[in-house]
C-alpha positions as CSV (number, residue, x, y, z in Angstrom):
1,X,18.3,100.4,97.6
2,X,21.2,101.9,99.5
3,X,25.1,102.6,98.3
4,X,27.0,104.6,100.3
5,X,30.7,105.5,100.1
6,X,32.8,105.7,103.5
7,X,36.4,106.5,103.7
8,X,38.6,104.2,105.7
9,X,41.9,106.3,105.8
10,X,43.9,108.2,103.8
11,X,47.3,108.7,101.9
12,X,49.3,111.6,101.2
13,X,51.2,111.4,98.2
14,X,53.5,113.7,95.9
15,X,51.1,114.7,92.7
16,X,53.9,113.7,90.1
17,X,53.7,110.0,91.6
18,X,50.0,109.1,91.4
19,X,49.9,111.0,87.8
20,X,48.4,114.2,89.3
21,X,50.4,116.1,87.3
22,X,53.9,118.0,87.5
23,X,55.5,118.8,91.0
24,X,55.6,116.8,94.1
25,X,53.0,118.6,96.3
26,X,51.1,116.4,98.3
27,X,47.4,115.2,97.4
28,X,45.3,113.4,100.0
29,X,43.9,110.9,99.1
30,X,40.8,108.7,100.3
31,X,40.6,104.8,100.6
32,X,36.5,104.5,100.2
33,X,34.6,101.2,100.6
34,X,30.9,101.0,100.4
35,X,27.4,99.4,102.4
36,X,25.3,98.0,99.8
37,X,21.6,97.0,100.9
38,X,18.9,95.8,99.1
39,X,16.1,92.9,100.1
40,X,17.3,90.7,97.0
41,X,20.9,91.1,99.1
42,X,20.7,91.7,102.1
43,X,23.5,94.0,103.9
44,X,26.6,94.1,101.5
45,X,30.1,95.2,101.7
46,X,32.1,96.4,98.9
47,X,35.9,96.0,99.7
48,X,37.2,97.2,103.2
49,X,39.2,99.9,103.3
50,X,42.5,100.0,105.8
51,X,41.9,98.9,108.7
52,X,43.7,97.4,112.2
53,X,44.5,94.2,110.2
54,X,47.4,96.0,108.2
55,X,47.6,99.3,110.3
56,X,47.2,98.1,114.1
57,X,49.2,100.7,116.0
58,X,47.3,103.0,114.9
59,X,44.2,102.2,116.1
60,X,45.6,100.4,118.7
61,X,42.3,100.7,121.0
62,X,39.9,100.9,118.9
63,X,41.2,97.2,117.6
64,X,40.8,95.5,121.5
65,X,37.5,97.1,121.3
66,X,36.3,95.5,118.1
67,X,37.8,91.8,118.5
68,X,40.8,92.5,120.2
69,X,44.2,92.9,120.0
70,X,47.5,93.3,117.6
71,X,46.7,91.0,114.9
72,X,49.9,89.0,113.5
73,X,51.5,90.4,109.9
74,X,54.1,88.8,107.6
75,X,57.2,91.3,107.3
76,X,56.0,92.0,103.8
77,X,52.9,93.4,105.0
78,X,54.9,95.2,107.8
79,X,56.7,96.9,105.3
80,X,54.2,97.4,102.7
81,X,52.5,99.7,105.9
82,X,55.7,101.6,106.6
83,X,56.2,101.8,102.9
84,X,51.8,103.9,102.6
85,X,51.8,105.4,105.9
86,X,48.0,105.2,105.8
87,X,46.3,107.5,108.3
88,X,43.1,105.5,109.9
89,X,39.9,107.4,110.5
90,X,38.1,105.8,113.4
91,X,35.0,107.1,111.7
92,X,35.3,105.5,108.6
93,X,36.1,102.1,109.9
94,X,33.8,99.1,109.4
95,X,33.0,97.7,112.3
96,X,32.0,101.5,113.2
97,X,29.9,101.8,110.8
98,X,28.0,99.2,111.0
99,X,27.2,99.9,114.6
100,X,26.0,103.1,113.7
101,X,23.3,101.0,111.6
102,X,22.8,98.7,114.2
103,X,24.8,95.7,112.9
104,X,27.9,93.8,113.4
105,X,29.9,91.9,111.1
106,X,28.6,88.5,111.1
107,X,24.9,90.2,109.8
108,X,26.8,91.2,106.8
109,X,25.7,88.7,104.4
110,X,28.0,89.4,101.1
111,X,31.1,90.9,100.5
112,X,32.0,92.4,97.3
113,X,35.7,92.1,96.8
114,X,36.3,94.4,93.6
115,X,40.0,93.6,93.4
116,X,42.5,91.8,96.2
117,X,45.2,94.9,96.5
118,X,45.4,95.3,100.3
119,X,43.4,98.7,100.5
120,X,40.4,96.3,99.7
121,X,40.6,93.3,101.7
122,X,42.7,94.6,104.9
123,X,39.7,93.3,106.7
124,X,37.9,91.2,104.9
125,X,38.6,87.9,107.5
126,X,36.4,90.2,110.1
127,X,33.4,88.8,108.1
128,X,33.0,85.1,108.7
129,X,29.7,84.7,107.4
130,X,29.3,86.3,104.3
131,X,29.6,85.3,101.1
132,X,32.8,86.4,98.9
133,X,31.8,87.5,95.7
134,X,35.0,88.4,93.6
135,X,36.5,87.9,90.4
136,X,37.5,84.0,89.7
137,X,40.3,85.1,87.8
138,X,41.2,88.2,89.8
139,X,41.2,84.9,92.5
140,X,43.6,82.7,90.6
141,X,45.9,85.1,89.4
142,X,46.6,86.6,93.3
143,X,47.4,82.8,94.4
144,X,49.5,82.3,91.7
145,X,51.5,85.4,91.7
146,X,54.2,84.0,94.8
147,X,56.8,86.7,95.9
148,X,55.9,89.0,93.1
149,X,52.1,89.6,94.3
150,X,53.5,91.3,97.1
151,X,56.6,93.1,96.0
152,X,54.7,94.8,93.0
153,X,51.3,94.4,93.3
154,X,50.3,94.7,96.7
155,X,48.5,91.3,97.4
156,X,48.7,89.2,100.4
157,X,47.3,86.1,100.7
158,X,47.5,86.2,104.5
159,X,44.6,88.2,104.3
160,X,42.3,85.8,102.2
161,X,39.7,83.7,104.6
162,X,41.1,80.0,104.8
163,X,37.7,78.9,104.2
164,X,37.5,81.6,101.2
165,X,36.8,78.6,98.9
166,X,33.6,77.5,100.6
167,X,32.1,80.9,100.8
168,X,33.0,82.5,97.0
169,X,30.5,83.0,94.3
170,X,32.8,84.0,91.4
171,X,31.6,87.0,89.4
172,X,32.2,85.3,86.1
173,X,29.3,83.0,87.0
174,X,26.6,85.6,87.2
175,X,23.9,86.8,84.2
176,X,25.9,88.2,81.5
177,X,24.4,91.8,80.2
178,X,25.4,94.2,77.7
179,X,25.5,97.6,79.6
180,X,25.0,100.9,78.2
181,X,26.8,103.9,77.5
182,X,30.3,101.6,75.9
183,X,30.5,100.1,79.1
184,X,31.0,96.4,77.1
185,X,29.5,93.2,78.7
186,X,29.0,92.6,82.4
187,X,27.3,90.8,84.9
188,X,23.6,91.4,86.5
189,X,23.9,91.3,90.2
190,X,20.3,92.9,90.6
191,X,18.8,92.8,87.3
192,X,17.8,96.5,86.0
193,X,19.8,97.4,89.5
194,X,23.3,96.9,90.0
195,X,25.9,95.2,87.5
196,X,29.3,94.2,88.1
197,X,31.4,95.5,85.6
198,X,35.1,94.2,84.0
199,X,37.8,97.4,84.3
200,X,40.9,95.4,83.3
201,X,44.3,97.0,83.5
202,X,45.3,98.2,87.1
203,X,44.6,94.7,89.4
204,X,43.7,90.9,87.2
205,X,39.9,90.7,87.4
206,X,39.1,94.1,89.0
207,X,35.4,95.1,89.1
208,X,32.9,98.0,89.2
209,X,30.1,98.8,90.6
210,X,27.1,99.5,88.3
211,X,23.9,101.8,89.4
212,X,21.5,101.9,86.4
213,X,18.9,104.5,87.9
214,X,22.4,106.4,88.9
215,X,23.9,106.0,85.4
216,X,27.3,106.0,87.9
217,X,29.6,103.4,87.9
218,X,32.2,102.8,91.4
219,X,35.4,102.3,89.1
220,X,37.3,101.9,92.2
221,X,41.0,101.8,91.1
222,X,40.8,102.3,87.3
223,X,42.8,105.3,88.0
224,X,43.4,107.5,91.6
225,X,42.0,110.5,90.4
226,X,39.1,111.5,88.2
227,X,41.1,114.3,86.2
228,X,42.7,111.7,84.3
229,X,39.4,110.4,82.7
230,X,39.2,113.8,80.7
231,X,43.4,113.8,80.2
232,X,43.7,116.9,81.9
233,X,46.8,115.3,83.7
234,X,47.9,112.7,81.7
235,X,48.6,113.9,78.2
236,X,46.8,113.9,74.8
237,X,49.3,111.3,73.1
238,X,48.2,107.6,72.1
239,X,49.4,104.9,74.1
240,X,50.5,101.9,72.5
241,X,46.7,100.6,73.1
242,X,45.9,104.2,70.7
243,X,44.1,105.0,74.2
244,X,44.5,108.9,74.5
245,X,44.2,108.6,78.3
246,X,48.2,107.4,79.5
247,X,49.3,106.1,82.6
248,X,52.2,107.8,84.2
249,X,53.5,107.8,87.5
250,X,52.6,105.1,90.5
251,X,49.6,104.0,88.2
252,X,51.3,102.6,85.6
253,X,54.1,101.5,87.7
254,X,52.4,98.9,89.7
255,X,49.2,98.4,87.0
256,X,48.7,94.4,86.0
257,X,48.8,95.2,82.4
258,X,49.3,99.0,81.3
259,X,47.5,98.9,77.7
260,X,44.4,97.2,79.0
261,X,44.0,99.7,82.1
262,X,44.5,102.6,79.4
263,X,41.7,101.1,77.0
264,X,39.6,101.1,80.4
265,X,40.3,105.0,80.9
266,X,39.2,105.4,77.7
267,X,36.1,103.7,78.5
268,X,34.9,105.5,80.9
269,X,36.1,108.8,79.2
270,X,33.6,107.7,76.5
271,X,30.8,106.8,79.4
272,X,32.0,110.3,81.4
273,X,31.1,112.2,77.7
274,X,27.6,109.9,77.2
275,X,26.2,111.5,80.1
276,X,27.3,108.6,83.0
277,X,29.1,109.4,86.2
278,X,31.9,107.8,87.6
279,X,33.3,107.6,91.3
280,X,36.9,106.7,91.9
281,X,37.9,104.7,95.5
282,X,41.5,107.4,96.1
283,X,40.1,110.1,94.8
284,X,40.2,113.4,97.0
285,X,36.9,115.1,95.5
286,X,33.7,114.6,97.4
287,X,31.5,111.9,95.5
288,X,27.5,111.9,95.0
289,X,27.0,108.8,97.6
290,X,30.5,110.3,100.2
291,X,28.7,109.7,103.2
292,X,32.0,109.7,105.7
């Protein structure tokens, strides 16, 4: 089996806003997605990074080579790009990637959408064949979420395949299984493999990715940096959730519901101390499966 992590772009950001810590020095961060491939799958996507769908000026020709063109964007998501600033990296883009393996998009046959913020599905309309594995209620709650998904979450419909409906397997309907390590109940994507695991808190329905021989679990946005797992940045006082990992900054500002993303912190605090590993999509340390 193969997981690799790539990174798509990156964000500067003052340290005091993504809870970093005190002062407003700048941390770069990254904005990872990941090629899963195993026989039971076939090729598989997790999320999709920035690409030319939200950022397409700035990889203006890289974009006519790889389908062509200045794709159309509500003003929302024009200012939601202004408002990040992402910087692309050519190298970490998708449809590169995948050339360097010798494939193209429509041989992708899964995606894994872990949660709908736009870092994650900027390009997910590239793949037309694959299937759309995402969270059912992550789902609901982004359709249902009108002017306010936008304006304090980050999700935009526009970005969702029309034929999305056709093409999803919801994660809720996969094998439940009791993971190790206080992890709580999941789902068995590859059983003894790879598990799909709830992190409540920061997007409706977000999900992890699971490696049991690994013991590492792709927490993707549960927090943007890995310091704040031990509290080393965010404070040793209980939350109202008694969680002794607190949000502060940009985190807790735009997180779906702050006690439940603070009892999944403490989670994987708990699975950090058992022995288990844990990667994190923004954050600026190298991870175990980095690859670019």
């Amino acid at each position: 089996m193969k997981f690799e992590l790539y990174n798509s772009a990156t964000i500067s950001a003052p340290r005091a806003l993504i809870g970093a810590g005190r002062g407003w020095s700048p941390v770069s961060l990254k904005v990872r997605w990941a090629f899963l491939d195993h026989g039971a799958l076939g090729p598989t996507v997790v999320d999709t990074g920035y690409g030319p769908t939200t950022y397409p000026s700035a990889l203006a020709a890289y974009s006519v080579e790889n389908g062509g063109g200045v794709p159309a964007r509500s003003l929302a998501l024009r200012v939601y790009a202004n408002l990040f600033r992402a910087r692309l990296r050519p190298q970490g883009q998708i449809d590169t990637v995948l050339a360097n393996k010798g494939l193209v998009a429509e041989d992708i046959q899964r995606v894994i959408v872990t949660h709908l913020h736009v870092d994650h599905i900027s390009e997910l309309r590239r793949f037309s064949r694959a299937r759309i594995l995402t969270s059912q209620r992550g789902l609901n709650a982004t359709r249902h979420a009108g002017w306010r998904g936008p304006l304090t979450h980050g999700t935009f419909t526009e970005l969702l395949p029309a034929d999305l409906d056709d093409r999803l397997e919801a994660a809720e309907s996969l094998p439940a299984i009791v993971l190790p390590d206080g992890l709580g109940v999941g789902w068995s994507l590859l059983p003894n493999l790879v598990s799909l695991v709830p992190l409540d808190g920061h997007a409706a329905g977000q999900i992890g990715i699971y490696l049991h021989s690994e013991r590492y679990l792709y927490a993707v946005d549960a927090h943007f940096m890995l310091s704040a797992l031990n509290g080393q940045t965010q404070g040793a006082k209980p939350g109202k959730s008694g969680s002794k990992v607190v949000l502060a900054g940009l985190p807790r500002r735009i997180a779906d519901d702050i006690g439940a993303a603070e009892v999944t912190l403490e989670r994987l605090s708990a699975f950090q101390q058992a022995g288990g590993r844990v990667g994190l999509c923004h954050d600026p340390g190298n991870d175990p499966f980095d690859v670019g």
